[in-house]
TORPA-4810 file (N, C-alpha, C, O; in nm, 3 decimals):
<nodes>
NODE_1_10.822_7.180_12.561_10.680_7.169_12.523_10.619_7.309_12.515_10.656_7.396_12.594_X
NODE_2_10.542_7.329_12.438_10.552_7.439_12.399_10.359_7.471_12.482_10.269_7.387_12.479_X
NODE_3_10.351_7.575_12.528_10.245_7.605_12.605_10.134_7.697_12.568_10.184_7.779_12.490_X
NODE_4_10.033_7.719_12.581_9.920_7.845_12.546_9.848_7.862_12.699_9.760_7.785_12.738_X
NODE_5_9.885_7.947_12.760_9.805_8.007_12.869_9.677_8.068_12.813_9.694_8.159_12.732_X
NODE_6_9.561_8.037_12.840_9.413_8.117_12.829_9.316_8.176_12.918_9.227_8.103_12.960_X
NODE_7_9.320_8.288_12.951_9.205_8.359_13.077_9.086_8.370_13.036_9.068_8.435_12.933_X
NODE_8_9.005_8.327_13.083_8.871_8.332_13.008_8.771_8.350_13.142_8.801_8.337_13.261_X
NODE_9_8.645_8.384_13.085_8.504_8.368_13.177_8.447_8.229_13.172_8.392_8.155_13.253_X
NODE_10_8.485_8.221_13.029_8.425_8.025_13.002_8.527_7.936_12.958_8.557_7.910_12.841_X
NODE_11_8.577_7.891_13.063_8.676_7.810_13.017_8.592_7.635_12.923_8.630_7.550_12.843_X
NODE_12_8.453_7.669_13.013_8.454_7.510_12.933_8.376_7.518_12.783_8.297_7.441_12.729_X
NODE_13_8.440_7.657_12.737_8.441_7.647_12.554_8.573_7.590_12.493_8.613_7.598_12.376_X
NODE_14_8.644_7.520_12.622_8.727_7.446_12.554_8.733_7.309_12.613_8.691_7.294_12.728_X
NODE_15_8.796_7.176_12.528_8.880_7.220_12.381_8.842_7.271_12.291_8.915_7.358_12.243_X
NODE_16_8.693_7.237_12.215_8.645_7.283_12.122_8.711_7.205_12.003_8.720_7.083_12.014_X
NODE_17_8.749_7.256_11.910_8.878_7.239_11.798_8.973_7.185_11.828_9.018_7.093_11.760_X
NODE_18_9.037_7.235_11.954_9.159_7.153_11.973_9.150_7.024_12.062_9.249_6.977_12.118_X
NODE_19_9.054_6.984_12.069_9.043_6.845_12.103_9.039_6.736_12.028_9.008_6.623_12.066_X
NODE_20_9.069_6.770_11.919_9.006_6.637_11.809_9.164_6.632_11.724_9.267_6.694_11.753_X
NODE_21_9.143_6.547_11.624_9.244_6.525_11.536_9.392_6.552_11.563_9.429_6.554_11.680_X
NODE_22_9.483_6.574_11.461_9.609_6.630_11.504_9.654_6.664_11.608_9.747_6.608_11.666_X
NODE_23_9.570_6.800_11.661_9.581_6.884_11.741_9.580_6.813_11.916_9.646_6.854_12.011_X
NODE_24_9.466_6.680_11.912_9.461_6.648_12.011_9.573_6.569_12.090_9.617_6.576_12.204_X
NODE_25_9.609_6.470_11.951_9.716_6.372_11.915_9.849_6.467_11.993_9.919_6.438_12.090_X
NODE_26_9.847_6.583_11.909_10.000_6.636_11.947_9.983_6.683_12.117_10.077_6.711_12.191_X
NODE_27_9.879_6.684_12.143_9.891_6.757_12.328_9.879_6.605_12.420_9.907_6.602_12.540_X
NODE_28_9.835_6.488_12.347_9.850_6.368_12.436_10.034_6.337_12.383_10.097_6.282_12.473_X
NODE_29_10.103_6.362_12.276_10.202_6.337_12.323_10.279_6.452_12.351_10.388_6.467_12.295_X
NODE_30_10.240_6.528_12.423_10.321_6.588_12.518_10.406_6.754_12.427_10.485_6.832_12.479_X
NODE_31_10.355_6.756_12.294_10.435_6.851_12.241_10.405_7.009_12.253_10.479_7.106_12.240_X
NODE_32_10.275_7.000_12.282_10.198_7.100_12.387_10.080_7.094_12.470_10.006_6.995_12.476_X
NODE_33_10.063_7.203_12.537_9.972_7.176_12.683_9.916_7.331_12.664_9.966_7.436_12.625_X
NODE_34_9.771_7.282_12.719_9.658_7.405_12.744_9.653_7.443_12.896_9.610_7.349_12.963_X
NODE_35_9.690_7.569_12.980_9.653_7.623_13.067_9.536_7.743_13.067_9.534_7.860_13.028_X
NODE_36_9.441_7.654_13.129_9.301_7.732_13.122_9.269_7.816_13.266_9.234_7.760_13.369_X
NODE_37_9.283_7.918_13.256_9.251_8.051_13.400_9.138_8.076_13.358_9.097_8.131_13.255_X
NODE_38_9.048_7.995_13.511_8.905_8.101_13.523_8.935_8.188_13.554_9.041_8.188_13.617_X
NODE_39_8.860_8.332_13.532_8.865_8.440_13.601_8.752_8.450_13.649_8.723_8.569_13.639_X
NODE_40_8.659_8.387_13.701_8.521_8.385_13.761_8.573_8.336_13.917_8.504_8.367_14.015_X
NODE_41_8.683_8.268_13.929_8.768_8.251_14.065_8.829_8.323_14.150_8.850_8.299_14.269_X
NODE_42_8.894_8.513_14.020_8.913_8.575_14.108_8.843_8.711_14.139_8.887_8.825_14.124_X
NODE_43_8.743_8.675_14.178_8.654_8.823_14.227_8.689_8.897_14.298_8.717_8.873_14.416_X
NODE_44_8.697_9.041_14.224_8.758_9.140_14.289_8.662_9.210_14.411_8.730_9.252_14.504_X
NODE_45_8.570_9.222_14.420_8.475_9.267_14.537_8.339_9.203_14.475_8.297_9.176_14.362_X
NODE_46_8.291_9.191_14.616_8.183_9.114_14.600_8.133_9.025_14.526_8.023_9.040_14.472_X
NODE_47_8.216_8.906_14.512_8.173_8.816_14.383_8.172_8.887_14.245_8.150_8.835_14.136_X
NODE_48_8.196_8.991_14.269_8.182_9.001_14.128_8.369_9.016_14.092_8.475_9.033_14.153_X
NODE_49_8.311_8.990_13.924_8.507_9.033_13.852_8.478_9.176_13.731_8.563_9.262_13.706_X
NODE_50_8.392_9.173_13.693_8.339_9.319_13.647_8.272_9.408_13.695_8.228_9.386_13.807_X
NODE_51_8.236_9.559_13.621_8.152_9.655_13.687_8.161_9.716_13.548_8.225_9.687_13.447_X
NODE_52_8.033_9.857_13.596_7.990_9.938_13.462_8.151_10.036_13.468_8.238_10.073_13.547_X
NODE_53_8.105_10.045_13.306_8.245_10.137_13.243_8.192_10.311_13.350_8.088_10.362_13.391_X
NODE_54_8.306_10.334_13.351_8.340_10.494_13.411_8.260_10.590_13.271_8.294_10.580_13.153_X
NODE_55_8.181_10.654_13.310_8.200_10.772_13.180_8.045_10.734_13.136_7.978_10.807_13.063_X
NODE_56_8.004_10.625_13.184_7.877_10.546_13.127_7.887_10.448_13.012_7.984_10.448_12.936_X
NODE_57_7.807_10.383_13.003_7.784_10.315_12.875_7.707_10.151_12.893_7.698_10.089_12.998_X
NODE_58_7.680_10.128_12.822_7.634_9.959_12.789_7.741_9.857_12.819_7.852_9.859_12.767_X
NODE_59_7.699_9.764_12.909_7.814_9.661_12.906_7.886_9.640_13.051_7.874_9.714_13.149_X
NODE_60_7.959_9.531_13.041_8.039_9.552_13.188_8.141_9.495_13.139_8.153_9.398_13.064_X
NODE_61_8.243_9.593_13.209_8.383_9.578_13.169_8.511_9.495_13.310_8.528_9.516_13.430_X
NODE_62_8.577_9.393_13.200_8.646_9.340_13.348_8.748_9.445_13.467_8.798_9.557_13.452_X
NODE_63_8.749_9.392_13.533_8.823_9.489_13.625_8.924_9.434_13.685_8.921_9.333_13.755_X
NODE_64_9.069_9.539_13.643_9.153_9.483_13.659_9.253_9.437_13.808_9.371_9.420_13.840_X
NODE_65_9.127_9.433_13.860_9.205_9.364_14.002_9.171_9.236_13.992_9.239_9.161_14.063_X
NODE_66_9.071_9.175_13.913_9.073_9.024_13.905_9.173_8.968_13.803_9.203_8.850_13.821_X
NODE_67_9.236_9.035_13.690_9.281_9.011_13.593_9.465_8.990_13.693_9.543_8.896_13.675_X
NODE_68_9.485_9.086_13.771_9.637_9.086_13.831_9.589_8.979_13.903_9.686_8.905_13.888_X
NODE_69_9.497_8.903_13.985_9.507_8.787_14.045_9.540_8.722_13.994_9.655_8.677_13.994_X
NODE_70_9.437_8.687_13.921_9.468_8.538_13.818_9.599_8.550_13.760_9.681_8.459_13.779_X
NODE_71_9.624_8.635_13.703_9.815_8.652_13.615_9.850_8.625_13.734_9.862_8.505_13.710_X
NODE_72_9.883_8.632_13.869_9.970_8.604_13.966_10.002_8.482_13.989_10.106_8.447_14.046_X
NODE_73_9.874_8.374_13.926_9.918_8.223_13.916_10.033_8.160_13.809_10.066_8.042_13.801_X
NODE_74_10.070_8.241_13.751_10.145_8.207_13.625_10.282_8.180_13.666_10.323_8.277_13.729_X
NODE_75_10.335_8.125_13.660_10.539_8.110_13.728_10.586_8.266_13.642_10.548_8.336_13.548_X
NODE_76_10.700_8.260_13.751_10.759_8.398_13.636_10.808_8.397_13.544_10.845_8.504_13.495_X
NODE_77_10.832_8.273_13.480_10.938_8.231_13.324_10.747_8.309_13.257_10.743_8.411_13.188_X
NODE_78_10.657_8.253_13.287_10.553_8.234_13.215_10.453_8.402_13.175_10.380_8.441_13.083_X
NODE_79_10.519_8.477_13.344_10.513_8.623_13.314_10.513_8.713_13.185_10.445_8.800_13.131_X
NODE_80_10.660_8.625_13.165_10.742_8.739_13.046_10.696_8.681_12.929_10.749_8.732_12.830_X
NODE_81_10.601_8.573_12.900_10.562_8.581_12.778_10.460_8.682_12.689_10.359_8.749_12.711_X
NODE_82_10.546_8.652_12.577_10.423_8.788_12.480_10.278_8.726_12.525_10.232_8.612_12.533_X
NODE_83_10.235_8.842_12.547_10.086_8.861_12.588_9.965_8.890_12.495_9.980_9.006_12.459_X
NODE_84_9.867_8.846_12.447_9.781_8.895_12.325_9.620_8.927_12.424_9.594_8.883_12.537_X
NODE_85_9.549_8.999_12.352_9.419_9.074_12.391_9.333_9.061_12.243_9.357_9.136_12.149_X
NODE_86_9.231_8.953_12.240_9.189_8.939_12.141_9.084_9.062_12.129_9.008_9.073_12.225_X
NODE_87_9.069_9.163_12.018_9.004_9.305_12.029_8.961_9.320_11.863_9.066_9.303_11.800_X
NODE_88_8.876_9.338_11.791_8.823_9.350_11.707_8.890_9.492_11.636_8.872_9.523_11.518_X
NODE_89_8.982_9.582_11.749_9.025_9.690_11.664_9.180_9.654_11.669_9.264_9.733_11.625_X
NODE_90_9.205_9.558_11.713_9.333_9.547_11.694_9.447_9.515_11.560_9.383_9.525_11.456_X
NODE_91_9.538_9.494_11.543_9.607_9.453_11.423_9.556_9.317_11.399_9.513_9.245_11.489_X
NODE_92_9.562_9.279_11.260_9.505_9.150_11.213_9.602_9.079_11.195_9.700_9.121_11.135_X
NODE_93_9.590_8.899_11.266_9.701_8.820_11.302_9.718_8.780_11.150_9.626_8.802_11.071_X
NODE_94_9.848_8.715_11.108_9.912_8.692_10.968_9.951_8.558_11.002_9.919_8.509_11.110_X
NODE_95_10.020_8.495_10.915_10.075_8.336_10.893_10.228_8.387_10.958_10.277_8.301_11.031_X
NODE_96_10.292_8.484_10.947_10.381_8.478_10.961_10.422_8.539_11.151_10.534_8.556_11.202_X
NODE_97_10.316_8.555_11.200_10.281_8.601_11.354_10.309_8.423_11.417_10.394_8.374_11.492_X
NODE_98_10.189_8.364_11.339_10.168_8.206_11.415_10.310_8.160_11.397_10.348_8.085_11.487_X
NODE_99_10.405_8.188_11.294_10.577_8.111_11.282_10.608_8.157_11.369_10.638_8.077_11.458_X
NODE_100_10.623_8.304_11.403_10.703_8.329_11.506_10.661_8.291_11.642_10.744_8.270_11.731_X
NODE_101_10.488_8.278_11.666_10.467_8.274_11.820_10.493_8.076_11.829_10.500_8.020_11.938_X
NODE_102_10.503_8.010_11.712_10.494_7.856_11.767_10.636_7.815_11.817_10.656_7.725_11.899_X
NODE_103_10.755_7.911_11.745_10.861_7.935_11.806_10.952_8.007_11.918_11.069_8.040_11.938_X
NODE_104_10.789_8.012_11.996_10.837_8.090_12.173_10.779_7.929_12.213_10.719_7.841_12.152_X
NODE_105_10.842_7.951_12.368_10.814_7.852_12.459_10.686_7.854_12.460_10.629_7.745_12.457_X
NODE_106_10.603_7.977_12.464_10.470_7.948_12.509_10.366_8.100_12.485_10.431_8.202_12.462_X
NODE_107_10.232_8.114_12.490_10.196_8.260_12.487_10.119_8.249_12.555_10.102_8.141_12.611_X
NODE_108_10.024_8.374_12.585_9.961_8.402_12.719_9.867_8.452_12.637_9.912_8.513_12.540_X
NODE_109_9.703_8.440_12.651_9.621_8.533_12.588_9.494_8.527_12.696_9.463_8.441_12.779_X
NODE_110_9.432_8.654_12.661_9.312_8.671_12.737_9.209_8.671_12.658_9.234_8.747_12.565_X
NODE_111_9.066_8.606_12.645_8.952_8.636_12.600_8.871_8.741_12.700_8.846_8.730_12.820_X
NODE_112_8.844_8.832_12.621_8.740_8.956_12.656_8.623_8.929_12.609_8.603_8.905_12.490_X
NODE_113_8.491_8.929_12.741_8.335_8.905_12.710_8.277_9.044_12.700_8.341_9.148_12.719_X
NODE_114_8.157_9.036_12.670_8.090_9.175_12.726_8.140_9.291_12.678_8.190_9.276_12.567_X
NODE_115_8.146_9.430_12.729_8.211_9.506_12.684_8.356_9.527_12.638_8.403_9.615_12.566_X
NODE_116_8.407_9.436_12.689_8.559_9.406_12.722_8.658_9.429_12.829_8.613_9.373_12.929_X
NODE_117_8.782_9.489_12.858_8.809_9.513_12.979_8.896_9.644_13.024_8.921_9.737_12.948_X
NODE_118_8.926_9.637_13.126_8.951_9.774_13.158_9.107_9.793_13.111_9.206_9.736_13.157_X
NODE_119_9.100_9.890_13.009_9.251_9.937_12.934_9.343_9.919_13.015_9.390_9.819_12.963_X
NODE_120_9.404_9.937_13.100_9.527_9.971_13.175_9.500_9.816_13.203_9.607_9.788_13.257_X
NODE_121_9.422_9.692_13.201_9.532_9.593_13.204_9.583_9.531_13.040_9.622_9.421_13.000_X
NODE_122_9.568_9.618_12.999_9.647_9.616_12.822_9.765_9.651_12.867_9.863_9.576_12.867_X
NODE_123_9.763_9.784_12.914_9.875_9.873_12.926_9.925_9.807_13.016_9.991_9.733_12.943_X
NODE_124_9.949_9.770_13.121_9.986_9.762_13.175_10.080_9.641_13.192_10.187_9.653_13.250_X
NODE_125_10.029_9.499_13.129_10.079_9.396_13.092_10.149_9.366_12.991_10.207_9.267_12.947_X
NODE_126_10.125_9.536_12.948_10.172_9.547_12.768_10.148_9.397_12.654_10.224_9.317_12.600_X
NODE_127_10.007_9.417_12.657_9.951_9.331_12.550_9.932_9.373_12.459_9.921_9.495_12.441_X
NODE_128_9.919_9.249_12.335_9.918_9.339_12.196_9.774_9.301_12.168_9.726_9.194_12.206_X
NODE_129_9.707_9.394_12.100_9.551_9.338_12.075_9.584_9.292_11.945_9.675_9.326_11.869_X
NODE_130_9.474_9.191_11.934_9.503_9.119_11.785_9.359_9.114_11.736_9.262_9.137_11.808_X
NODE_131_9.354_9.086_11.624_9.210_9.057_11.555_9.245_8.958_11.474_9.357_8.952_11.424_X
NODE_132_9.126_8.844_11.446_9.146_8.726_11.360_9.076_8.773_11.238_9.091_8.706_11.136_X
NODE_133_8.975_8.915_11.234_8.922_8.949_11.097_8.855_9.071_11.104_8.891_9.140_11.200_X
NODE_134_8.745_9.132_11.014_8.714_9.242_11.033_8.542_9.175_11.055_8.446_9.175_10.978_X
NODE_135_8.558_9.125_11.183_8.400_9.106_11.191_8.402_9.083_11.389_8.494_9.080_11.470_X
NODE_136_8.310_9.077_11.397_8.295_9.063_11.580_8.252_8.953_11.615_8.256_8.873_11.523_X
NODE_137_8.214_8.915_11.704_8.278_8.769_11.788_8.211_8.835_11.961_8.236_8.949_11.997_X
NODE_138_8.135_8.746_12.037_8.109_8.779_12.155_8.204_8.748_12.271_8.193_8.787_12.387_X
NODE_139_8.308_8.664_12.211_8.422_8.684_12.305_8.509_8.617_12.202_8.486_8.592_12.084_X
NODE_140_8.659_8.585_12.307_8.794_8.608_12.230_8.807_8.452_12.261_8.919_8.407_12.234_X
NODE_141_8.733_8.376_12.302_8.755_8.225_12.316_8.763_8.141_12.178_8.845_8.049_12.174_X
NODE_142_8.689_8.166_12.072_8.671_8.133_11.933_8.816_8.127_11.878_8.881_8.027_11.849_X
NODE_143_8.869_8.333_11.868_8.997_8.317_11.822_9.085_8.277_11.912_9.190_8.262_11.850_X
NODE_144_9.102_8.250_12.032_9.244_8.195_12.121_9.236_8.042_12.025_9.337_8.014_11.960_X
NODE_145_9.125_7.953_12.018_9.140_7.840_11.960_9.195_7.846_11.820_9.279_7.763_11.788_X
NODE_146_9.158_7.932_11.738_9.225_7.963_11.598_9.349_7.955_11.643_9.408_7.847_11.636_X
NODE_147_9.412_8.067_11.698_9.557_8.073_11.723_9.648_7.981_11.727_9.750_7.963_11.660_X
NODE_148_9.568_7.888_11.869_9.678_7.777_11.910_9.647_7.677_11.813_9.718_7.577_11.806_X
NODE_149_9.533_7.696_11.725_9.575_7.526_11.602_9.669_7.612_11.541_9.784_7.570_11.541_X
NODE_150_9.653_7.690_11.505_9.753_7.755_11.397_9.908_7.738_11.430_9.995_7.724_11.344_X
NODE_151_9.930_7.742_11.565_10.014_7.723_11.643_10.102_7.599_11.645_10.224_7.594_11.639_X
NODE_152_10.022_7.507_11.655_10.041_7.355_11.728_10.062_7.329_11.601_10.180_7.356_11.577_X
NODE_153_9.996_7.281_11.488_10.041_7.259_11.325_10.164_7.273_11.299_10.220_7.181_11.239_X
NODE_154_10.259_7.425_11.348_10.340_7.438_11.327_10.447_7.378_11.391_10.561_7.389_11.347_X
NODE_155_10.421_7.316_11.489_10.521_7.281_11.573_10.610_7.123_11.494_10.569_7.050_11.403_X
NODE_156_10.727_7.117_11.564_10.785_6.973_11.482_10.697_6.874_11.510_10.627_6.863_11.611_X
NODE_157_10.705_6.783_11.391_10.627_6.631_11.422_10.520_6.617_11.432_10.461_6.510_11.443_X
NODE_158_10.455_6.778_11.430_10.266_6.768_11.441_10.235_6.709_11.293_10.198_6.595_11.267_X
NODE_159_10.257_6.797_11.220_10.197_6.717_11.064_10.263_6.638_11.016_10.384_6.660_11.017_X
NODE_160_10.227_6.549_10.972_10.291_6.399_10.936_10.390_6.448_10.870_10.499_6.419_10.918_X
NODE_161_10.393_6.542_10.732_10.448_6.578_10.644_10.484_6.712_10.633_10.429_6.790_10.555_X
NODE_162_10.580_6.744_10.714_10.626_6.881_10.749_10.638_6.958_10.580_10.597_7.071_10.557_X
NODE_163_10.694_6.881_10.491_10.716_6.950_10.389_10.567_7.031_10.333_10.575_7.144_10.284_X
NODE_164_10.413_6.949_10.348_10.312_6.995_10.317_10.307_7.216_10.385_10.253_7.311_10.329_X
NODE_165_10.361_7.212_10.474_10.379_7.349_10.486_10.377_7.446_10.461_10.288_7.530_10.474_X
NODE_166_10.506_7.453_10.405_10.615_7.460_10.267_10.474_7.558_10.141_10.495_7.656_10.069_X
NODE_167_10.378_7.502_10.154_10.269_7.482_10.049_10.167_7.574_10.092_10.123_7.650_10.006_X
NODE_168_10.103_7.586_10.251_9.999_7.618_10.267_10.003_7.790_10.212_10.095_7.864_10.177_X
NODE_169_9.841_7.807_10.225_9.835_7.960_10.162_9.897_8.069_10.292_9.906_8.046_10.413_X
NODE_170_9.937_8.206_10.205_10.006_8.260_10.305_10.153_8.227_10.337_10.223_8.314_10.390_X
NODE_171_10.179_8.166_10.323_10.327_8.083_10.364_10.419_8.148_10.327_10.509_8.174_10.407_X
NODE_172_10.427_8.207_10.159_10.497_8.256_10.066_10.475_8.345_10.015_10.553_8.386_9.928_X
NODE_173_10.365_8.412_10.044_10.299_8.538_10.006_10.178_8.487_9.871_10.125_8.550_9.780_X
NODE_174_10.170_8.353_9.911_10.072_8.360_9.778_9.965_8.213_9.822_10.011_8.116_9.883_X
NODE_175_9.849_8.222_9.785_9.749_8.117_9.755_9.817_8.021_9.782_9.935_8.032_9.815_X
NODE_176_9.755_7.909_9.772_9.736_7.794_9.779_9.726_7.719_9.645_9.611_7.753_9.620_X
NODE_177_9.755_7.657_9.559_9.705_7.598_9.387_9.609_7.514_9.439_9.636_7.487_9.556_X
NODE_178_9.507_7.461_9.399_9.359_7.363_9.371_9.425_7.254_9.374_9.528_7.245_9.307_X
NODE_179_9.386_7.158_9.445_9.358_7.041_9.495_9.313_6.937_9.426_9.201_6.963_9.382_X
NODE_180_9.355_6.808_9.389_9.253_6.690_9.315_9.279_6.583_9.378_9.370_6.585_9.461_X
NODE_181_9.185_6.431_9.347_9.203_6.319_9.380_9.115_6.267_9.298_9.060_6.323_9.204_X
NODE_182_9.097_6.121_9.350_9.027_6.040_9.246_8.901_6.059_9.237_8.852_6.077_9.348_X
NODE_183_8.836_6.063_9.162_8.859_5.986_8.980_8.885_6.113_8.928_8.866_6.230_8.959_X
NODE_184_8.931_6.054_8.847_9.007_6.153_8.708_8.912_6.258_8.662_8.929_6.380_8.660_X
NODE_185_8.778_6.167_8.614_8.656_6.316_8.589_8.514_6.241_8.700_8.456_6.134_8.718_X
NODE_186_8.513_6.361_8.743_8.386_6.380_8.855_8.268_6.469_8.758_8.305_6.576_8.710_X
NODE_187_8.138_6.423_8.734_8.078_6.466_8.712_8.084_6.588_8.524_8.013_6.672_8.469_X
NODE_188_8.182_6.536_8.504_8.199_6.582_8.355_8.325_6.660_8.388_8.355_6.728_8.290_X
NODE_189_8.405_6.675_8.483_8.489_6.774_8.553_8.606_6.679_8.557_8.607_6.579_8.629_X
NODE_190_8.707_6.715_8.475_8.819_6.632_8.484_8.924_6.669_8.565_8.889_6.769_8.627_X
NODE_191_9.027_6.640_8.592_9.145_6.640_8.666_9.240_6.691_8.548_9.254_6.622_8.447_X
NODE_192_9.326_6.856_8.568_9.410_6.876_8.503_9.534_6.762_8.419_9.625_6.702_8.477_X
NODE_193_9.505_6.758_8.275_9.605_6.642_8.300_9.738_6.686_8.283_9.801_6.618_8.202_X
NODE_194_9.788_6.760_8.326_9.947_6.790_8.350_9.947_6.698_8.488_10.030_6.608_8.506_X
NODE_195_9.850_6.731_8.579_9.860_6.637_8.713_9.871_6.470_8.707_9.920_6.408_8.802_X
NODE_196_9.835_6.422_8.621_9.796_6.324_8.565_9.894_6.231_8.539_9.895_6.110_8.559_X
NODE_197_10.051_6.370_8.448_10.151_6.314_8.350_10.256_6.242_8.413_10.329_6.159_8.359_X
NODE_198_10.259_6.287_8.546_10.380_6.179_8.614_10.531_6.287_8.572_10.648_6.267_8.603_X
NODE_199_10.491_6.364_8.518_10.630_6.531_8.490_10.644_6.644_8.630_10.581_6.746_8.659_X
NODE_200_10.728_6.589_8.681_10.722_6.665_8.843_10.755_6.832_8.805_10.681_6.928_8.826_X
NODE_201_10.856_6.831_8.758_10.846_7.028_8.677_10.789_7.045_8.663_10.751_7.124_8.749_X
NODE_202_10.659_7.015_8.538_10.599_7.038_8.487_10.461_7.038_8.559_10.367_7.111_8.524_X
NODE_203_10.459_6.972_8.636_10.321_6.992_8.764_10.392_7.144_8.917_10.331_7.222_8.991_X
NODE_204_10.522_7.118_8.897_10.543_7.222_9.006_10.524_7.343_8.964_10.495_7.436_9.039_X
NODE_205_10.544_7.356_8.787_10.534_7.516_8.728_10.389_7.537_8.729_10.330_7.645_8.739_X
NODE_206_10.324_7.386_8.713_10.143_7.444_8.704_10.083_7.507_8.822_9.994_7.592_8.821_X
NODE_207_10.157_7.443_8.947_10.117_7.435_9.041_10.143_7.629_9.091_10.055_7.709_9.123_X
NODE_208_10.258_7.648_9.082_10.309_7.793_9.109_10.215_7.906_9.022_10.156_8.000_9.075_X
NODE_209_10.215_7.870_8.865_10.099_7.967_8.805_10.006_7.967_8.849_9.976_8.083_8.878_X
NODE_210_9.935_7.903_8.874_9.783_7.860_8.934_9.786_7.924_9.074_9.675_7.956_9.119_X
NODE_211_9.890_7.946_9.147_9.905_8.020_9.268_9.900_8.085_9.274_9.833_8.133_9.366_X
NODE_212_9.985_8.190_9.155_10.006_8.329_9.114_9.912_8.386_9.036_9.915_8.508_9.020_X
NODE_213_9.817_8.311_8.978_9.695_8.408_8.932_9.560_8.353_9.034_9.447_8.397_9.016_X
NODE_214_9.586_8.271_9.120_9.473_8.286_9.251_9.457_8.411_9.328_9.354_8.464_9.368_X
NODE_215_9.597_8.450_9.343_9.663_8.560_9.399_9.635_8.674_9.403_9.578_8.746_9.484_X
NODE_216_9.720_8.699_9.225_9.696_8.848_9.186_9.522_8.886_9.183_9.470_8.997_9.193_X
NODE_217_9.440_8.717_9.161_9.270_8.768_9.122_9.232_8.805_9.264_9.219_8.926_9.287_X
NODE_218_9.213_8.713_9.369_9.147_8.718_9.506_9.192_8.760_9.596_9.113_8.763_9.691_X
NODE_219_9.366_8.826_9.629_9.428_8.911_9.699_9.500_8.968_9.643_9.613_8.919_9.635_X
NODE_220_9.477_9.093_9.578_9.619_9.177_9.540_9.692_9.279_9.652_9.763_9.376_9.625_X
NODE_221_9.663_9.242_9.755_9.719_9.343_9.831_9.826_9.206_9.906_9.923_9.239_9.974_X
NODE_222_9.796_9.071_9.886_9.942_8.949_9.904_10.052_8.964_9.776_10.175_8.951_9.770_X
NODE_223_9.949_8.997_9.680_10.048_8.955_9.545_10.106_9.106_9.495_10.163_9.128_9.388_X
NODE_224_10.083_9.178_9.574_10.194_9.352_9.553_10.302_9.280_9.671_10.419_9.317_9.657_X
NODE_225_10.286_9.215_9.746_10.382_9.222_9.892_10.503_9.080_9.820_10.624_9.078_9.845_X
NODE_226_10.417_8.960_9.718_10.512_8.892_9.629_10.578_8.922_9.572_10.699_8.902_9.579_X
NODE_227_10.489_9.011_9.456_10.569_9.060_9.339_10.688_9.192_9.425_10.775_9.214_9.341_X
NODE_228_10.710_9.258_9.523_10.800_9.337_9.593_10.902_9.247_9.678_11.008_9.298_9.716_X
NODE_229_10.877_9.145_9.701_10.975_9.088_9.796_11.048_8.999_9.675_11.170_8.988_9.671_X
NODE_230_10.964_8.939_9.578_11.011_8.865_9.414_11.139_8.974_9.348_11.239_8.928_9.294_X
NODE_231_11.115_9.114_9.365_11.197_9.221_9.333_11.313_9.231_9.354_11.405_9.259_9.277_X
NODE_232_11.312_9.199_9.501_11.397_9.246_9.593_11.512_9.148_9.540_11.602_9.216_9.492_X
NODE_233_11.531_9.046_9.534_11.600_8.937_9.484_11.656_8.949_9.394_11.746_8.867_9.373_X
NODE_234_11.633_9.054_9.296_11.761_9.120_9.178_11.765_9.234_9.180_11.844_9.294_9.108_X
</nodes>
């Protein structure tokens, strides 16, 4: 069963997202499980678990003698998992991060409030900071929930239709193709009729062009990393 450890100040911003649908379905049967660490439990002096940054500044930063408590509850299989630090300057998480982390036993992440927390328990735990975008967020509880749907989706037997995957954007280095259902024309707006024709080629080639110029228009910095890995292959 595959696990997500979360340290937080507010644990009860969860489930949030992952309480509902799919996501909830797959943790009542057992295919993964949420471990939620207050860190408001382990106060390092005087009730408190933060203090002002060294050097000055705005903010209060956690301190890492509450942060080694709480990690001390973890078993030691659960130690050695990759560790993440959700950080706005960090590297930006990819589709192909969530394949690899839904295929560990489990990950460990911390949400940072406030100023954030004191470096050396980065260093020290050797965490990787991650970012879900180029925008800010008052804590890292928002993206830990991104993560683990992103996560849990991937896992076997979560989506009805594993092959739908296969499909999503990102997956392959490219978009997603446009979507239809019924009725045929909505509002003067018809339904491609290659989709229509019941010609499975002939809807899979539409489907792939339509991917590949979503692509090259609204990300060309996915569709240089296609068209180079497309290369590589002859």
């Amino acid at each position: 069963m595959w696990q997500a450890n979360v340290f937080s100040i507010f644990p009860d911003a969860f489930p949030g997202n992952l309480g509902v649908s799919v996501v909830k379905k797959a943790q009542d049967q057992k295919k993964w499980s949420l471990n939620l660490i207050d860190l408001k439990k382990f106060p390092a002096k005087c009730d408190r678990i933060d203090s002002i940054p060294h050097g000055g500044g705005a903010g209060m930063i956690l301190s890492p003698v509450t942060f080694e408590m709480a990690f001390s509850t973890l078993s030691e299989n659960e130690k050695s998992w990759k560790k993440i630090y959700f950080s706005p300057r960090g590297r930006q998480m990819k589709q192909s991060d969530l394949c690899e982390l839904s295929g560990l036993p489990g990950v460990t992440m911390l949400c940072g409030r406030y100023e954030g927390v004191d470096q050396r328990i980065i260093d020290f735990y050797e965490m990787e900071e991650i970012s879900i975008g180029d925008f800010v967020l008052l804590g890292g509880e928002a993206a830990a929930m991104a993560i683990i749907e992103g996560c849990v989706r991937l896992l076997p037997g979560v989506i009805g239709n594993d092959a739908s995957i296969g499909d999503d954007s990102f997956q392959n280095h490219l978009l997603e193709y446009d979507q239809y259902t019924k009725p045929a024309v909505f509002n003067g707006l018809p339904v491609p009729e290659v989709l229509l024709s019941g010609n499975h080629r002939n809807i899979s080639e539409f489907r792939m062009n339509q991917s590949k110029k979503l692509t090259s228009e609204r990300r060309p910095d996915m569709w240089a990393a296609y068209i180079d890995k497309f290369l590589k292959l002859f």
